[in-house]
C-alpha positions as MATLAB code, in Angstrom:
seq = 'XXXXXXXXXXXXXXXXXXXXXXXXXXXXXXXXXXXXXXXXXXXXXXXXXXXXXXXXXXXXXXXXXXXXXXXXXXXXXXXXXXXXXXXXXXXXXXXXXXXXXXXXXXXXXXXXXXXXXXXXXXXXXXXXXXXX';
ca = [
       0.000    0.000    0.000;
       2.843    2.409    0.696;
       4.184    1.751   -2.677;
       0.864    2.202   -4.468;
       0.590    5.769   -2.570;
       3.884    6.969   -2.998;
       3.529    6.238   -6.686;
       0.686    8.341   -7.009;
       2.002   11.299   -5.018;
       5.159   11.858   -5.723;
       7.176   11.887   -8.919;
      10.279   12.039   -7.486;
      11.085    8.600   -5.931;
      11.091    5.460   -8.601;
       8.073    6.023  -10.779;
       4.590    7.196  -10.460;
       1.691    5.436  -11.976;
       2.268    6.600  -15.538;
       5.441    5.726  -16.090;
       4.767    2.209  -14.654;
       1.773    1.754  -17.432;
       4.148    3.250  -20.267;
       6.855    0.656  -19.239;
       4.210   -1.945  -18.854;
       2.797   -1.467  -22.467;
       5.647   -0.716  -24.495;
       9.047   -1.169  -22.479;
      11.687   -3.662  -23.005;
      14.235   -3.803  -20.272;
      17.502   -3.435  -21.045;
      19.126   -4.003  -17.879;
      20.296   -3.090  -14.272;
      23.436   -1.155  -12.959;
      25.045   -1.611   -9.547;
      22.925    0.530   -7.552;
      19.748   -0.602   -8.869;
      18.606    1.569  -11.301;
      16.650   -0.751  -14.134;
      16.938    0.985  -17.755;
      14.306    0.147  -20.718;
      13.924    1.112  -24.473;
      11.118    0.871  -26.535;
       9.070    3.136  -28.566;
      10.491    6.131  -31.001;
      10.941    9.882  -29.592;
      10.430   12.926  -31.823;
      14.239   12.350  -33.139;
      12.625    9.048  -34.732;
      15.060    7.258  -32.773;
      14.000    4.399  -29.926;
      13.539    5.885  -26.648;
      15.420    4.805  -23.271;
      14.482    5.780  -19.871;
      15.520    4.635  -16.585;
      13.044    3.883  -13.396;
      15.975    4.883   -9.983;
      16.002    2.638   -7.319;
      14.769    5.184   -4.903;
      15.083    9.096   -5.401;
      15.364    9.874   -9.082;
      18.499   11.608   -9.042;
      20.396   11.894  -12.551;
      23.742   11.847  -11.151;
      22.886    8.417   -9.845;
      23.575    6.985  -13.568;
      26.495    5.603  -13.796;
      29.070    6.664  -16.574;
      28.482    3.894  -18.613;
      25.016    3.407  -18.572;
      24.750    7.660  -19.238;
      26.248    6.882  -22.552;
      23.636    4.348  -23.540;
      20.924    6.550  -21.794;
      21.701    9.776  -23.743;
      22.226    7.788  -27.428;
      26.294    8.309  -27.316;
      26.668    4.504  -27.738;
      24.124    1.818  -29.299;
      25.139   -1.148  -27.165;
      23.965   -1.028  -23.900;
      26.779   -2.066  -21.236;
      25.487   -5.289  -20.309;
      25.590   -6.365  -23.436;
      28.981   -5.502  -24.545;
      30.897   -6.037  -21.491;
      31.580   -2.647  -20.585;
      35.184   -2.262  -18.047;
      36.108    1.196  -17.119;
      39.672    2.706  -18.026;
      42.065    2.659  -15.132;
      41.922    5.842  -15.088;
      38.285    6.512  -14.282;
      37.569    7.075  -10.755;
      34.392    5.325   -9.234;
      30.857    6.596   -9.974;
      29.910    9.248   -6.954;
      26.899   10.685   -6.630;
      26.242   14.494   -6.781;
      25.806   15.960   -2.997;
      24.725   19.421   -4.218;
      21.687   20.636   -2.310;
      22.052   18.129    0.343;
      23.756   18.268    4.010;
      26.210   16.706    2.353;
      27.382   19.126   -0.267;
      30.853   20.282   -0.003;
      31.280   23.945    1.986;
      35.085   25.155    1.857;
      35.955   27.071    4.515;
      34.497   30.657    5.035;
      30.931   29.633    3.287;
      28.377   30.778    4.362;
      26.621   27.464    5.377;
      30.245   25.875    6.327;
      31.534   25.815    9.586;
      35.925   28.113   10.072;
      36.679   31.025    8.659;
      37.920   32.268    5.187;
      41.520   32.232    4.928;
      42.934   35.898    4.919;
      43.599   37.404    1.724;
      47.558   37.623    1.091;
      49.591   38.889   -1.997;
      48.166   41.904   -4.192;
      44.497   41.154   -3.746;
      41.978   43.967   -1.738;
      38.843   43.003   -1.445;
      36.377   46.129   -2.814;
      34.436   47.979   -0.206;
      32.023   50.517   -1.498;
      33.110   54.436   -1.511;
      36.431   53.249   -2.247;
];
């Protein structure tokens, strides 16, 4: 019952009731990254090409998409990852999700939301004051 209500109410965690019947009639799932996000295609957008969507496993949060996966999502590659194997370069840091907006975001020092104070200006920089 708590699924069937938050599915009408909100929009922004999983999918609402819509989105369920669209991936009902005419999705084909593709397949399912690490943190449980389950991708489908099926159908054609206005481009004329097929269209992909992803239902999140829990808040729908873009940045939750990991790079792989946002390739196939946004039509940069035609094989999905599961299908072709996909193995990051060793270069490529792990997937991390964006904390912007959240209690978690990043707040250097001297923010207004972060906790110290701003370092004191050194070198040739004066901060402006008005009248001067």
């Amino acid at each position: 019952m708590k699924k069937f209500l938050l599915q009408v109410f909100t929009w922004w965690n999983g999918q609402n009731l819509n989105t369920r019947f669209h991936t009902w009639r005419k999705g084909k799932r593709v397949g399912e990254d690490e943190f449980g996000n389950v991708y489908y295609e099926g159908g054609i957008d206005s481009e004329g090409r097929t269209r992909r969507w992803v239902i999140y496993n829990g808040y729908s949060e873009a940045s939750a998409i990991p790079p792989g996966w946002n390739g196939w999502i946004h039509h940069r590659v035609d094989i999905a990852p599961v299908k072709e194997d996909y193995k990051p370069f060793e270069w490529e840091k792990p997937h991390q999700a964006n904390l912007t907006g959240t209690p978690a975001a990043y707040r250097p020092k001297g923010s207004i939301l972060g906790a110290g104070h701003r370092p004191q200006v050194t070198g040739d920089y004066d901060a402006w004051t008005p009248g001067s």
